[in-house]
C-alpha positions in Angstrom: -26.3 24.1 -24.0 -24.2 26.3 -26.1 -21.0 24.2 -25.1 -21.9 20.9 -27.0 -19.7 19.6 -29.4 -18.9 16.4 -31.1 -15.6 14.5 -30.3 -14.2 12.4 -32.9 -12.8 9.4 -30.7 -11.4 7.7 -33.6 -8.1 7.1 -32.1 -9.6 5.1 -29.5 -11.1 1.6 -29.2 -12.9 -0.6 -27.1 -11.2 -4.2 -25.8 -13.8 -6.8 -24.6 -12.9 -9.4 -21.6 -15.7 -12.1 -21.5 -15.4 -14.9 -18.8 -16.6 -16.1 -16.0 -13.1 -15.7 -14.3 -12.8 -12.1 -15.8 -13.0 -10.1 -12.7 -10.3 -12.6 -10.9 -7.9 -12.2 -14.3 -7.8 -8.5 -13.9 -7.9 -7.9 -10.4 -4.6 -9.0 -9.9 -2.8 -7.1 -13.2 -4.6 -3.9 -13.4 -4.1 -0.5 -11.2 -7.9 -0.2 -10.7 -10.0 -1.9 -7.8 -12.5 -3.7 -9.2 -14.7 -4.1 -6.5 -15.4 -0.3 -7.6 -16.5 -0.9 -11.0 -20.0 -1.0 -11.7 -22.7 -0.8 -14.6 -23.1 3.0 -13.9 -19.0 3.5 -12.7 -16.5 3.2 -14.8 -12.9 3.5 -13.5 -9.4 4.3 -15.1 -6.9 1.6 -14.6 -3.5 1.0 -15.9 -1.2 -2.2 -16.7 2.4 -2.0 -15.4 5.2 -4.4 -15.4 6.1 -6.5 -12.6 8.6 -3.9 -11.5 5.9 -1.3 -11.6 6.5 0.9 -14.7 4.0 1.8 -17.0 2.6 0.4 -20.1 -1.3 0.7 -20.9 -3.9 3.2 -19.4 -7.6 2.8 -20.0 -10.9 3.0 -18.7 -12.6 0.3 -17.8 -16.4 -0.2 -18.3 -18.8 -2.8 -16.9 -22.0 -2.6 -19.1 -24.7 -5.2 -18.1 -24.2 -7.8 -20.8 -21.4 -10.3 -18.5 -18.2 -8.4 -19.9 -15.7 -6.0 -19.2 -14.9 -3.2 -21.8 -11.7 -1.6 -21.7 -11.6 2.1 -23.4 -7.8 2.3 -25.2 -5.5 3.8 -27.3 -6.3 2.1 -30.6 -2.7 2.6 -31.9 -1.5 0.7 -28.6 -4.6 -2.0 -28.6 -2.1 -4.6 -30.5 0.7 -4.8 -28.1 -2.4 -4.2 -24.9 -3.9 -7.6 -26.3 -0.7 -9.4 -26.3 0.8 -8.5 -23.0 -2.9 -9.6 -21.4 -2.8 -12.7 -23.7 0.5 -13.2 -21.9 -1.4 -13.6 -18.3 -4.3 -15.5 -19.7 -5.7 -18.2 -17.5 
């Protein structure tokens, strides 16, 4: 495979949601459907505000350890953290 090549992803990071009420808290503030979202499916979602304009995109991951991983601009993780810690449950 001649077209392998190593991508430095250093301008990204990963956000963890733990919880038992973690599907429930994002269903109902994220773009994506969560009933897609699986161990082996991950999904790009996006945050908006409540008039619909953008804020956040990510990916969303579901590995098999009870959490939700969210794949983000590490520059914009700050600001992602607070406006979800704004909707906390």
């Amino acid at each position: 495979m001649s077209g392998l090549r190593r991508v430095d992803l250093a301008q990204r990071c990963l956000l963890a949601i733990t919880g038992a009420d973690r599907r429930d808290f994002l269903q109902g503030l994220i773009t994506a459907d969560l009933r897609l979202l699986s161990p082996r499916r991950a999904l790009w979602g996006a945050l908006l505000t409540p008039q619909g304009k953008y804020l956040f995109d990510f990916f969303l991951l579901e590995p098999d350890d009870g959490r939700f991983l969210l794949e983000a601009d590490a520059r914009r993780a700050p600001a992602l953290v607070r406006r979800l810690s704004m909707y906390r449950l």
